[in-house]
N, C-alpha and C positions, 0 to 999 in steps of 0.2 A: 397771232404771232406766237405768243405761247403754248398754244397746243401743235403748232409747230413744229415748234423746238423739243417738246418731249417727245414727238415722233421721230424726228432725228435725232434724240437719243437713242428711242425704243433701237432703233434702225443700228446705231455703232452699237451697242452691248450686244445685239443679233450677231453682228459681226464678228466681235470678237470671242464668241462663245462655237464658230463656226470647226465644223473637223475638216475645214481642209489643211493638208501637211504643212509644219512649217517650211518658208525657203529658204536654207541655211545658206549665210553666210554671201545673200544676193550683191553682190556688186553692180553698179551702174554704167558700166566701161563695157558692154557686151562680152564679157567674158562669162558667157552663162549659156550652158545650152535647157532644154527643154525637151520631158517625154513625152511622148515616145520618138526615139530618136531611128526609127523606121514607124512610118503609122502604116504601115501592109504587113500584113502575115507571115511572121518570122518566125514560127515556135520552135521551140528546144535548142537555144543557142550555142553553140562549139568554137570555141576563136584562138588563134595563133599567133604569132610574129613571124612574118617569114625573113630570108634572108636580103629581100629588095627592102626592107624598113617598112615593109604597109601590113596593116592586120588583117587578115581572110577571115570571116566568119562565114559559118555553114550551119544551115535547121533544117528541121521538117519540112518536107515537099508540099507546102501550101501551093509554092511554085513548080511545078512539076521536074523531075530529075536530080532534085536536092541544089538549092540554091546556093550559091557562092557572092557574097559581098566584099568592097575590098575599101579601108578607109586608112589615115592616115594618123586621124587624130582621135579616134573611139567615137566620135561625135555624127560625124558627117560620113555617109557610107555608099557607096557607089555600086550599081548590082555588074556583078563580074562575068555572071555566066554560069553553069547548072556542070555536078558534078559528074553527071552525067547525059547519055542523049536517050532518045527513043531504041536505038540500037542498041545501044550499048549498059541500059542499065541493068540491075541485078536482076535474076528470073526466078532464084528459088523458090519464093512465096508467089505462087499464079496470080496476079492482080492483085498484091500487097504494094501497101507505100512506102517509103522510105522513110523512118523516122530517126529522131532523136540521135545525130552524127557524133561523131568524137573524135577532133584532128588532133594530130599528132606530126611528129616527125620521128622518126626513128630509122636508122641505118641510112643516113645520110639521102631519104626519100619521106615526102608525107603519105601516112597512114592516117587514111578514112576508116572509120569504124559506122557502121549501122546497124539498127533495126530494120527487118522488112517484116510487114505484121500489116494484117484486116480484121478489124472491130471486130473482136470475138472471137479470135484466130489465135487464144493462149495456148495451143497444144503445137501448133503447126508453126508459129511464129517462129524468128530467129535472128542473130549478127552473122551480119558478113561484114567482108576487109576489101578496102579498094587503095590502089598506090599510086599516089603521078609523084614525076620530079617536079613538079609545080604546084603552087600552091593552088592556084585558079584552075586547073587541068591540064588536059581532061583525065579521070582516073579510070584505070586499068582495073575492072572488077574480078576479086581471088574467089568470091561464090562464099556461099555460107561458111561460119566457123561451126557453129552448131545451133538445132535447133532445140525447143521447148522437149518436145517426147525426145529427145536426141541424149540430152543431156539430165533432165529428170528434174526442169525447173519449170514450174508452169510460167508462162507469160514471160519468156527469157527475150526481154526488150534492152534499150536504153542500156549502152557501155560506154563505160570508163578504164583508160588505159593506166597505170601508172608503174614506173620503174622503181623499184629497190633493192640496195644491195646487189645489186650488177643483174638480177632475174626484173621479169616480166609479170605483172600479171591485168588482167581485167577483174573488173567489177562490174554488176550488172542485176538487176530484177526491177518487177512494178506488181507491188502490191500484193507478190507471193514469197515475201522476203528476200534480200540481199544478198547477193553470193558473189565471193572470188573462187576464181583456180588459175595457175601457174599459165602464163605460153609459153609456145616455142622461143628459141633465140631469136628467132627473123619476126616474131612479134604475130605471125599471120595465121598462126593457128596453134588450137592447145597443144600446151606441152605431153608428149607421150606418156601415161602414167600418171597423169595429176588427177588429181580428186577436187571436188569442189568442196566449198567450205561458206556458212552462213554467217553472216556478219552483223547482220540487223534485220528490224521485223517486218511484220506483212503491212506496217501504214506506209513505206515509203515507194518511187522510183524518183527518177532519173539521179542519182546520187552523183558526186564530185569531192573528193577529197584533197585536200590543200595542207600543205606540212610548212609550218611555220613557228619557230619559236620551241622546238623539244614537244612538237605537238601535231597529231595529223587531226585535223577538220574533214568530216564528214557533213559536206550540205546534201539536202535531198528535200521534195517536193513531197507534199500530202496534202490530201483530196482529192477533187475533182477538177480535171484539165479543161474538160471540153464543152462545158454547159451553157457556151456565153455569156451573161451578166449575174447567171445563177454561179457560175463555177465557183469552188473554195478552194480552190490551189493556195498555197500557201510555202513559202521557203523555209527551212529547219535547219536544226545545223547538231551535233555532238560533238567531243571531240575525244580522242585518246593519245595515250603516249606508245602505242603499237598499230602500224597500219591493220592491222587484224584486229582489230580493238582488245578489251571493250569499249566503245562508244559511249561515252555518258554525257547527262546535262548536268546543269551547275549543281544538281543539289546528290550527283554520284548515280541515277536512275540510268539504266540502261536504256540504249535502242534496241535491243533486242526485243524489250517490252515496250516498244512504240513510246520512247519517254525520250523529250530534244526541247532546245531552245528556239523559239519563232526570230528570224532574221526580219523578213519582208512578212508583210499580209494587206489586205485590201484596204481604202480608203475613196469616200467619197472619189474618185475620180477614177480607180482603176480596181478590177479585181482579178480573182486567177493568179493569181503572182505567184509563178514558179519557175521550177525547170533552167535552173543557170547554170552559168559557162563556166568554164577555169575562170579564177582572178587573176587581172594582169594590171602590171605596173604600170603608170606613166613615169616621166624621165625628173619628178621628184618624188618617185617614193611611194605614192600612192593609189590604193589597190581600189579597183576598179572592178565590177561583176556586169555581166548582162544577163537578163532573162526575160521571160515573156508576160502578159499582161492583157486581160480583155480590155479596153478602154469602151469606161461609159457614153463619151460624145461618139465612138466608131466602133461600136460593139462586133463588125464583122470579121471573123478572125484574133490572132493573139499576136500584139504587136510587141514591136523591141524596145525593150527595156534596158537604161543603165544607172545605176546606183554606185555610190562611192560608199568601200566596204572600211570599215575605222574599228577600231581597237583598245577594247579596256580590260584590265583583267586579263587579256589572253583569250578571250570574247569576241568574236565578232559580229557587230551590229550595223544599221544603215539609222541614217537617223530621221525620230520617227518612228521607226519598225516599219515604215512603210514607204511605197512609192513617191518621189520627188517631186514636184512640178517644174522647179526650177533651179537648178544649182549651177556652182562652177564649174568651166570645162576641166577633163585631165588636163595637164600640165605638160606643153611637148616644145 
C-alpha cells in the first residue's frame, strides 16, 4: 500500500511540473470554448464585422479559391463559400495560389487584398485587389497591384491596408523586409508618384498594425511557416508612436534590427503560431486575435487559432505567451 501511495505521489508532482498552458480563468457553466476553433486548414487569417452583424473571415487557399467563413460569435464558424471560382479567380501568377488575404471595407464596398505567389516565385510573386458589395461574394478581381521585379521588393507577399490622416496606405514583405507606399483614393492601386519606404527588417512577414492608446502595434510572424510539427512560426509584436515608426521592443531596439517582443510561440500542444488577423472587439471590450497553428494531435495543415489579446504597460500579451487549450468565449 505504501509504495503505492509514493507512486501516486511520483505521478501528482509529474503533474504538476507538466508544460501544458495554463487554463485561465476556466468556468464550469460551458462558457468556454477550445482550440482550435476550425481543426482544417485555415492559414493566414483576415477578419471583419460586416454590416448584417456576422464576422467573415478569409485565408490562404488550403481550400481552393480563397475561403470565406462566416460566424457570429468568434467561436463557432460556418464555411460560406470561396472568394472566388475556377473562372473567375486571379491569373497574373500562371498557377500561383492565393495567399495571406487582407479585408477591408473601404468606399462603401469590401476590399480583398492578396498575394498570388509559388514556392520560390520571390521575383514574379505579387498583391492584387478584388471588390464585392458583400462580404461573402463573389468578388470582382482588379488584377495585380504590383509585382516583386515591379516594384523592386523581393518576395512582395502578404498586405496590410491601413488608413491615416484621410490617405491610404499598404504594408506588405516576408522575409526581405517591410515596406509601405501610399495608394490611390479608391484604395485599388498605388498612388501615382509614391515611393516605397522600409519599415522593418528581413526577420519578419505577414505584419498587422493596431493603434491603440497614442501607440500603433506592429504584430508580424518569424520563422518558418510551413514545416509541420518542425515549423517555428512564432507572433512578435513592436510598437511606435508613428505609423512609420520606429518600431521598438520594451528595451527601445529597433525592428529594423529584427529586435520585438514574443506575443504567442509553441507549447506542448501546438506549434507554428503565427500569421494573425486584425484584433477585434467582443461587445464588452475585449480584444480578440486569430491566427494559425500546426496542431500536434492533427498535424495536417495549420489550423484556426483564437487567443484573447490583454494589456499591461501598453503591452500586449496572451497569456502564457502561448496557445490556450481552454478559455472563455468572447463576450456577445
Amino acid at each position: 500500500m505504501i509504495q503505492l501511495q509514493l507512486i501516486a505521489l511520483v505521478l501528482l508532482l509529474s503533474a504538476c511540473k507538466s508544460s501544458e498552458p495554463v487554463v485561465p480563468n476556466k468556468p464550469s457553466n460551458g462558457d468556454t470554448y477550445r482550440n482550435p476553433v476550425v481543426n482544417y486548414s485555415l492559414p493566414d487569417p483576415t477578419v471583419i464585422k460586416a454590416d448584417d452583424g456576422f464576422y467573415y473571415l478569409y485565408a490562404t487557399e488550403d481550400i481552393r479559391n480563397l475561403p470565406i467563413h462566416r460566424s457570429e460569435d468568434l467561436v463557432n464558424w460556418k464555411f460560406a463559400g470561396t472568394a472566388f471560382t475556377d473562372a473567375t479567380r486571379p491569373t497574373f501568377e500562371p498557377r500561383g495560389g492565393l495567399w495571406a488575404p487582407d479585408i477591408n471595407f473601404i468606399n462603401g464596398q469590401y476590399v480583398l487584398y492578396y498575394s498570388m505567389s509559388v514556392w520560390g516565385g520571390e521575383w514574379t510573386c505579387g498583391i492584387g485587389v478584388a471588390t464585392s458589395d458583400k462580404p461573402e461574394g463573389p468578388f470582382t478581381d482588379h488584377g495585380k497591384m504590383f509585382r516583386s521585379n515591379e516594384i523592386g521588393v523581393q518576395n512582395s507577399i502578404d498586405p496590410f491596408y491601413i488608413e491615416e490622416d484621410g490617405k491610404k496606405y499598404m504594408f506588405w514583405g516576408s522575409f526581405r523586409g517591410i515596406y509601405t507606399i501610399e495608394l490611390s483614393d479608391g484604395g485599388l492601386s498605388v498612388k501615382t508618384g509614391a515611393g516605397k519606404q522600409q519599415i522593418a527588417g528581413t526577420a519578419y512577414e505577414g505584419v498587422y498594425i493596431h493603434k491603440r492608446n497614442g501607440y500603433y502595434y506592429m504584430f508580424a510572424s518569424i520563422g518558418s511557416c510551413c514545416e509541420g510539427l518542425n515549423s517555428t512560426y512564432t507572433t512578435v509584436v513592436g510598437r511606435s508612436e508613428n505609423l512609420f515608426g520606429p518600431y521598438l521592443d520594451k528595451q527601445g531596439r529597433s525592428m529594423m534590427d529584427n529586435r520585438h517582443e514574443t506575443v504567442i510561440q509553441k507549447n506542448s500542444r501546438f506549434v507554428g503560431t503565427g500569421h494573425n488577423s486584425e484584433i477585434v472587439q467582443d461587445n464588452k471590450g475585449q480584444d480578440w486575435m486569430f491566427y494559425h497553428a500546426v496542431s500536434v494531435d492533427n498535424p495536417k495543415g495549420r489550423v484556426l487559432m483564437l487567443d484573447q489579446i490583454r494589456w499591461e504597460n501598453n503591452w500586449p500579451y496572451v497569456t502564457g505567451n502561448s496557445p490556450s487549450l481552454e478559455a472563455q468565449k468572447p463576450i456577445f
